[in-house]
C-alpha positions as CSV (number, residue, x, y, z in Angstrom):
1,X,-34.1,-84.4,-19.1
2,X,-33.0,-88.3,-18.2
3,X,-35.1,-89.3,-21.6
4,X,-32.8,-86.7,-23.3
5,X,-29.4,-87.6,-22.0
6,X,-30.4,-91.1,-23.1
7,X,-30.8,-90.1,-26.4
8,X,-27.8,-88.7,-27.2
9,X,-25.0,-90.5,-28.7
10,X,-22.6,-88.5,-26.6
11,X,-22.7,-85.7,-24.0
12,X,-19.6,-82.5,-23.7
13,X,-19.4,-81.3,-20.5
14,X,-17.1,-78.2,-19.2
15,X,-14.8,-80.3,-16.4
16,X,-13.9,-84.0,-15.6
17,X,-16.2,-83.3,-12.3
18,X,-19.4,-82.2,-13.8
19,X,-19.0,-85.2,-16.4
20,X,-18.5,-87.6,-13.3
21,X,-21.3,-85.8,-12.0
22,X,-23.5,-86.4,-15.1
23,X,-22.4,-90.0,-16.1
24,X,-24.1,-91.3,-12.7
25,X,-27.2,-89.9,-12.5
26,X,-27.8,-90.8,-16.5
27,X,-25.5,-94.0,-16.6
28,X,-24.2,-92.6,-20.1
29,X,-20.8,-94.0,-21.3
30,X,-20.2,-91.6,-23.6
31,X,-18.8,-87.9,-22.4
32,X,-16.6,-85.4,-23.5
33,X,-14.7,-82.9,-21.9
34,X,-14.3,-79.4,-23.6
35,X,-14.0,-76.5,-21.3
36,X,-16.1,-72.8,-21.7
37,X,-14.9,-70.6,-24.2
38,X,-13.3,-67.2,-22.6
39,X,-12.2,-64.1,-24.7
40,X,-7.8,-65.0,-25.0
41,X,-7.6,-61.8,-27.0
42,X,-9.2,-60.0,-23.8
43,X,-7.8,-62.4,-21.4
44,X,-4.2,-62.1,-21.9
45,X,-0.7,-61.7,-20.5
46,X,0.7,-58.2,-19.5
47,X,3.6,-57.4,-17.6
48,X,2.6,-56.8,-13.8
49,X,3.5,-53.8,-12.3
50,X,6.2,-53.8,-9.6
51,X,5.5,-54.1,-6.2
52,X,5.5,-51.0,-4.8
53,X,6.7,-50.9,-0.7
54,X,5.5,-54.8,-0.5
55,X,1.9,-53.8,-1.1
56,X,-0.1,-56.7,-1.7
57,X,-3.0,-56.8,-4.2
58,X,-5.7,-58.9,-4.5
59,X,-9.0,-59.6,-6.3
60,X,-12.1,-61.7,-6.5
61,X,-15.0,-61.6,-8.9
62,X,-18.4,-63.3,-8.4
63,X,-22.2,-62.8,-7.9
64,X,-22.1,-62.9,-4.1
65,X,-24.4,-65.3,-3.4
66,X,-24.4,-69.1,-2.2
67,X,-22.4,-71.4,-3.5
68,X,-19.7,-68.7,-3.4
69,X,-17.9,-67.5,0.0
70,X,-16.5,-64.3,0.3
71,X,-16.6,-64.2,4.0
72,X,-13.5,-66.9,3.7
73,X,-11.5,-64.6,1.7
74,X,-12.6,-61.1,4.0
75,X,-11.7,-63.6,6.6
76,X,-8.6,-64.4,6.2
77,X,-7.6,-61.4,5.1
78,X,-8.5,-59.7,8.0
79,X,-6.6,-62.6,10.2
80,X,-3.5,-62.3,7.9
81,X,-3.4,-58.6,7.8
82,X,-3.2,-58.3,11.7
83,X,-0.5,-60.6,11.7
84,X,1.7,-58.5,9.3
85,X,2.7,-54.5,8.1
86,X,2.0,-55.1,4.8
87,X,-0.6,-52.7,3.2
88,X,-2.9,-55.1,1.1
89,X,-5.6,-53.9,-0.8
90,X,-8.6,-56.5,-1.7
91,X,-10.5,-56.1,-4.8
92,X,-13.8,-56.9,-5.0
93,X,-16.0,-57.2,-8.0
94,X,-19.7,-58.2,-8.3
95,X,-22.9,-57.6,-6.6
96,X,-24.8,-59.5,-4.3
97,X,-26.4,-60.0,-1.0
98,X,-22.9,-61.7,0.5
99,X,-21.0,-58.3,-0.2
100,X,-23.8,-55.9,1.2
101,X,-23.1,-58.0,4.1
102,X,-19.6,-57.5,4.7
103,X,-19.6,-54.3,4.0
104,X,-20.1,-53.5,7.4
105,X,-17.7,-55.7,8.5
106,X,-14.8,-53.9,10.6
107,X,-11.1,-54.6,8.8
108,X,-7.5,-54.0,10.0
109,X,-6.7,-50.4,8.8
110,X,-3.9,-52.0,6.2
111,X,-6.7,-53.8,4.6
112,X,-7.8,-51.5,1.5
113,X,-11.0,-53.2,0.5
114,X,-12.2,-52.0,-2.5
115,X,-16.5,-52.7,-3.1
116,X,-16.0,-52.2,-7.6
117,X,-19.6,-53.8,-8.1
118,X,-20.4,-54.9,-11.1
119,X,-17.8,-54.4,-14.2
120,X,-17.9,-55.4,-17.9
121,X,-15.1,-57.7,-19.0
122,X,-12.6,-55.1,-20.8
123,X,-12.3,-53.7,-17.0
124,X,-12.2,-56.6,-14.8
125,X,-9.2,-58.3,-17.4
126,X,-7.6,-54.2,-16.8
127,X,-7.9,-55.1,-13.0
128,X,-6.4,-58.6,-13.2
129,X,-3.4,-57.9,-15.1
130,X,-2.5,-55.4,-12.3
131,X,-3.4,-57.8,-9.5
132,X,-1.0,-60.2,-7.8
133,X,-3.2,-62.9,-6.7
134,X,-6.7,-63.8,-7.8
135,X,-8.8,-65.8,-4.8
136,X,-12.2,-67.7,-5.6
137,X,-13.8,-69.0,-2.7
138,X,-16.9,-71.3,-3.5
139,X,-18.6,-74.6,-2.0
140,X,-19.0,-75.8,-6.0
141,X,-17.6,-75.1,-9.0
142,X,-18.7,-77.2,-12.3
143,X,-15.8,-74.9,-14.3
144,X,-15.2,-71.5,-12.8
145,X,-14.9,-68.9,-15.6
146,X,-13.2,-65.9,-13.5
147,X,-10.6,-68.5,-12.4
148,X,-9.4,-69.3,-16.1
149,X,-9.5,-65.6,-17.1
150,X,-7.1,-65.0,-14.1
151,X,-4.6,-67.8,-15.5
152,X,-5.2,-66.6,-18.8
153,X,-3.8,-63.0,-17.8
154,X,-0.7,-64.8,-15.9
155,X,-2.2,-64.4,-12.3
156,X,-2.2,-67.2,-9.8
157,X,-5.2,-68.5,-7.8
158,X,-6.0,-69.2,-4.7
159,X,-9.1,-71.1,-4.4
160,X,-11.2,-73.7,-3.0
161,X,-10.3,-77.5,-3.4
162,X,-14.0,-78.0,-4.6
163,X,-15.5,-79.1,-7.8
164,X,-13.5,-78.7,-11.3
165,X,-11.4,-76.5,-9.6
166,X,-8.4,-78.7,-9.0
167,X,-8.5,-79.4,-12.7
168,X,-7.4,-75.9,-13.6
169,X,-4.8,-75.4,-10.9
170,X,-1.4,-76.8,-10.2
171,X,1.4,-75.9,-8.1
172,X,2.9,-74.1,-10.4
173,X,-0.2,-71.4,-11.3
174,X,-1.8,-71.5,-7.5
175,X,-3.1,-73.3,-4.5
176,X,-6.3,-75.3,-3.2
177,X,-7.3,-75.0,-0.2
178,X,-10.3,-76.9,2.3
179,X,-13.0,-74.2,3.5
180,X,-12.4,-73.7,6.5
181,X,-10.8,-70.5,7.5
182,X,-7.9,-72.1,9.4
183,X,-7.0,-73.6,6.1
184,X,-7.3,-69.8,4.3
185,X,-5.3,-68.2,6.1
186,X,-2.7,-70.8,5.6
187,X,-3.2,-70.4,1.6
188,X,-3.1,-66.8,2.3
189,X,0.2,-66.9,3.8
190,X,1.8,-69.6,1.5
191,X,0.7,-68.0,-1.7
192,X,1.9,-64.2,-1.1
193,X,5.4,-65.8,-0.6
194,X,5.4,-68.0,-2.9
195,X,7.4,-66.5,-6.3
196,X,5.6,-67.6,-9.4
197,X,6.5,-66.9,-13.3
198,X,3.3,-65.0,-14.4
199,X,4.1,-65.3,-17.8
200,X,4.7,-68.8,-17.7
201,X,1.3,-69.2,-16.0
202,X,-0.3,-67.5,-19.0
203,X,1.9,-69.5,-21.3
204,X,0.3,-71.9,-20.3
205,X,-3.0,-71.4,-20.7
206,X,-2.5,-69.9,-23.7
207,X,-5.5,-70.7,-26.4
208,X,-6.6,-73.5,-24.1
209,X,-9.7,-71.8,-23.6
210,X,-10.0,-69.9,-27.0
211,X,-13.1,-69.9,-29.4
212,X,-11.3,-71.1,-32.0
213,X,-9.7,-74.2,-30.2
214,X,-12.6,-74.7,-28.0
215,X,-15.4,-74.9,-31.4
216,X,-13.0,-77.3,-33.1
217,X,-12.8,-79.6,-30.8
218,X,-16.7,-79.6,-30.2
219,X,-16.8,-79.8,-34.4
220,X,-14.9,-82.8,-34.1
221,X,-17.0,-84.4,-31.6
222,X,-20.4,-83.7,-34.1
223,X,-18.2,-84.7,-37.1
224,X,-17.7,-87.7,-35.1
225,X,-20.7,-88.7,-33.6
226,X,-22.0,-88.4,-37.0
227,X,-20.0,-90.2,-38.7
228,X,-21.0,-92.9,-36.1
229,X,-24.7,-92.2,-37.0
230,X,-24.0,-93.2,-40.7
């Protein structure tokens, strides 16, 4: 793998953190950041429902396994919900040995947590674009797909301050947080009064992750580097 890295005249890499990552275990010079593709015509902005009785909604999508950490999020959530009336409903998508877990973990009865499984895309964009705050908990992230198809749809994050992750969010789409849960439930509590413009969080995301810009820019980088070859 180290023989190929050295061979190539340059190396693309999803995030800023995975190409720091890569340039010092290979000493290469030359990387390029181009994030994943997701689907923007999936992925995209609808109007959110209004808040009905000051329920809260919230979702998370992952394989539940290590590096991610849903027992952060169920965490907190529990904290915060005896600590306030608000009915708050917790969406969970994916499988995994994490989630059979907490299944049988007791909640406050105005958490709603819903255990979705597994869902195809067309669904879990439905789902976001209904949701009011999307949460990714994880001990590394070299991108984070779900997190940019939440943004895409308009939703702000709540995630860990880990990995690429601070690349994609700012304070006006979300908020980072340290793993710990002290420092979750203070997210939690920030972010569901915080107001934010959903459609100005879509806005911006708007065709930053689309095939067509994404496959241009890596074009350009072969053009390039071939060019440089001859």
């Amino acid at each position: 793998a180290i023989r190929a890295y050295h061979k190539s005249s340059v190396i693309i890499c999803v995030s800023e953190f995975l190409s720091l990552k890569i340039a010092k275990v290979t000493g290469h010079t030359n990387m390029v950041v181009i994030p994943n593709i997701i689907n923007t015509e999936l992925f995209t902005y609808r109007p959110k429902p209004p808040e009905g009785n000051g329920r809260l909604c919230l979702m998370c999508v992952a394989s539940w396994r290590p590096p991610k950490r849903l027992d952060l999020i169920v965490d907190a959530l529990c904290c915060y919900a005896l600590e306030t009336d608000r009915q708050i409903d917790l969406r969970i998508v994916g499988n995994g040995i994490q989630a059979e877990t907490l299944k049988k973990k007791k909640t406050p009865g105005n958490l709603h947590i819903g255990w979705l499984g597994y869902l195809e895309k067309p669904a879990i964009a439905a789902l976001l674009q209904t949701t009011q705050v999307f949460v990714h908990a994880s001990n590394i992230e070299t991108f984070s797909i779900v997190t940019a198809e939440a943004l895409s749809t308009g939703t702000p994050v709540l995630a860990s301050n880990v990995g690429a992750l601070p690349e994609l969010i700012n304070g006006h789409n979300g908020i980072l947080v340290e793993n710990s849960p002290g420092s979750w439930l203070k997210g939690i509590r920030e972010i569901v009064t915080k107001q934010f413009d959903y459609e100005a969080i879509a806005l911006q995301h708007l065709n930053k992750y689309s095939p067509g810009k994404v496959g241009n820019s890596i074009l350009s980088v072969y053009s390039k580097a071939h060019g440089d070859m001859t």
